[in-house]
C-alpha positions as CSV (number, residue, x, y, z in Angstrom):
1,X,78.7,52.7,-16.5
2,X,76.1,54.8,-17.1
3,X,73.7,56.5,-14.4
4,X,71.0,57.1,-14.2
5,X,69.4,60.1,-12.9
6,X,67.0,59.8,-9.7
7,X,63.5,60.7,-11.4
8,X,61.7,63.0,-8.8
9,X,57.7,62.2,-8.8
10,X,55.3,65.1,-8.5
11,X,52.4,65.5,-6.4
12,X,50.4,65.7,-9.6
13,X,51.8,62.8,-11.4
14,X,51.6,60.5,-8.2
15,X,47.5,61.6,-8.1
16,X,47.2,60.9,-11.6
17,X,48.8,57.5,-10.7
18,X,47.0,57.1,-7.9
19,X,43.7,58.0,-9.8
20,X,44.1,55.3,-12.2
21,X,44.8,52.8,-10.3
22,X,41.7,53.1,-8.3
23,X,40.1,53.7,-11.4
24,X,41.2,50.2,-12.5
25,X,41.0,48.4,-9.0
26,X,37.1,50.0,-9.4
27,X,36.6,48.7,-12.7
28,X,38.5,45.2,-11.5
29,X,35.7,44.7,-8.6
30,X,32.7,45.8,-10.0
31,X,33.6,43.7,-13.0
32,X,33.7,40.6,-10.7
33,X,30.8,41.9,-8.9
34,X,28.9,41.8,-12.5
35,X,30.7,38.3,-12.9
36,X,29.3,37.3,-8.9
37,X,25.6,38.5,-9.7
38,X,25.4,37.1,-13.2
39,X,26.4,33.4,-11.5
40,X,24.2,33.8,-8.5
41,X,21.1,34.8,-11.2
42,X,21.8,31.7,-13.1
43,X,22.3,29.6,-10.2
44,X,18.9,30.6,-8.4
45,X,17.2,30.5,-11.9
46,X,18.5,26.3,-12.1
47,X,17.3,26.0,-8.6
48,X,14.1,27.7,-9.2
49,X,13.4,25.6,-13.0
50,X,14.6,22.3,-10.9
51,X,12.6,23.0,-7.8
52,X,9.3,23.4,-9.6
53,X,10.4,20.2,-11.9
54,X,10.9,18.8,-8.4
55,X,7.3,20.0,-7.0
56,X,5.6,18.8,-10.0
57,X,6.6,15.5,-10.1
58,X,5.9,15.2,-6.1
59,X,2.7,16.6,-7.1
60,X,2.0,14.5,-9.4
61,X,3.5,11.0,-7.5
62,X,1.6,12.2,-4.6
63,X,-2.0,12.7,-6.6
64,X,-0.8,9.2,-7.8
65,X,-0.3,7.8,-4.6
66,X,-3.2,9.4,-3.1
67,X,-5.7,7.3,-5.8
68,X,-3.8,4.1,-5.0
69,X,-4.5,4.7,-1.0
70,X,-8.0,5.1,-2.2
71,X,-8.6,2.7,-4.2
72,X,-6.4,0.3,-1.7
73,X,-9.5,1.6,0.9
74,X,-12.2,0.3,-1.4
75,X,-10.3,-3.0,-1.9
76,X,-9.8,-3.4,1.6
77,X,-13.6,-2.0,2.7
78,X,-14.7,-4.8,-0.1
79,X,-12.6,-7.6,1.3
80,X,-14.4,-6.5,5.1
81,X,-17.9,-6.7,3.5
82,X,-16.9,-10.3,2.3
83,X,-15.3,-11.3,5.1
84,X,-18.9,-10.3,6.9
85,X,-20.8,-12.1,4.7
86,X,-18.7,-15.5,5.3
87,X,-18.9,-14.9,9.3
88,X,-22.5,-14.7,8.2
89,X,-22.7,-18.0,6.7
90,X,-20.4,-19.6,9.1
91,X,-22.8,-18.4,12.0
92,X,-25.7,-20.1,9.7
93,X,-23.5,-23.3,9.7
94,X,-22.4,-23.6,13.2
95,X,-26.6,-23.0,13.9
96,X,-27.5,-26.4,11.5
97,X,-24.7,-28.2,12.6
98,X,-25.7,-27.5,16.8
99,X,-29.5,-28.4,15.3
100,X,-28.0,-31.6,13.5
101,X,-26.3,-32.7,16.9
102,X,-29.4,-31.7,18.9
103,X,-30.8,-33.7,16.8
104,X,-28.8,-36.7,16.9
105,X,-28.5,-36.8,20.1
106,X,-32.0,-36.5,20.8
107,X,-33.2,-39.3,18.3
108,X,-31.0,-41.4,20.2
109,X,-32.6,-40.4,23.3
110,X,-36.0,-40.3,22.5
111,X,-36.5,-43.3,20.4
112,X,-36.3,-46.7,22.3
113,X,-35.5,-49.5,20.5
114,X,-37.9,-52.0,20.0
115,X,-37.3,-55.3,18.8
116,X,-39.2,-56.1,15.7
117,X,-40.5,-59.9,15.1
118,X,-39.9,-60.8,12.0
119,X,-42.8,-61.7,9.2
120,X,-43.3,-64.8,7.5
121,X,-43.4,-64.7,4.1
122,X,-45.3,-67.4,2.3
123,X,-43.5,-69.1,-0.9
124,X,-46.3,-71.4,-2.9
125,X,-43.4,-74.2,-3.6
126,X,-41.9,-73.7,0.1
127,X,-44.7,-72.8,2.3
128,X,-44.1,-69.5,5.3
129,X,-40.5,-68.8,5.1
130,X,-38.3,-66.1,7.2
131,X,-36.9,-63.5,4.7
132,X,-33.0,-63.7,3.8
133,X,-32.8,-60.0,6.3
134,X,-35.0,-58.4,8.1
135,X,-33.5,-55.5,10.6
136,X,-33.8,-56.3,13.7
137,X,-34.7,-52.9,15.0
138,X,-36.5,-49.4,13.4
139,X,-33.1,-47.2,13.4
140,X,-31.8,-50.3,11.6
141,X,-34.0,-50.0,8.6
């Protein structure tokens, strides 16, 4: 068996160590700080490209939908101006039909009946002769 002899480190050689390796640990996190930043760049650049893809389509869908909801209004403001003009004309008919009513009703109470006699009708072959009809009564005719 061999020994080995104990290998006694110097103050210099333990500070050169030492240097290094903060050195490297140095290197080592600014390294993955270069690593973090470069991510977090491209990350916010994506979100900044897909928000404005994002901002232009809802611009867009909204200028869409915006037209729609107008020309919806001018559909809806036409169907109101025809709907007018029917409660118009249905005003117009209840008026005739309340006049036609009126005035049925006061035909019927205004004209009496009369009872018509009848009128001979002469025939050279037969002589006076009653006609086949004759209404009995004016509203009859």
């Amino acid at each position: 068996m061999s020994q080995t002899e104990p290998a006694f480190v110097t103050e210099d050689t333990y500070r050169s160590y030492r240097d290094r390796q903060d050195s490297d640990i140095r290197k080592a996190f600014i390294q993955q700080a270069s690593l973090i930043e470069d991510g977090n760049r491209q990350l916010t650049s994506t979100f900044n490209n897909k928000l404005s893809s994002v901002n232009g389509t809802l611009s867009g869908r909204i200028g869409e939908l915006s037209h729609e909801v107008q020309q919806l209004k001018s559909e809806v403001s036409q169907v109101k101006s025809r709907l007018g003009h029917i409660e118009g004309d249905m005003g117009e008919m209840k008026a005739r039909l309340n006049q036609i009513e009126g005035r049925s009703f006061n035909r019927s109470m205004v004209q009496p009946r009369y009872t018509l006699s009848s009128i001979r009708i002469y025939d050279p072959d037969v002589g006076f002769t009653l006609p086949d009809y004759f209404p009995p009564t004016i509203n009859d005719f």
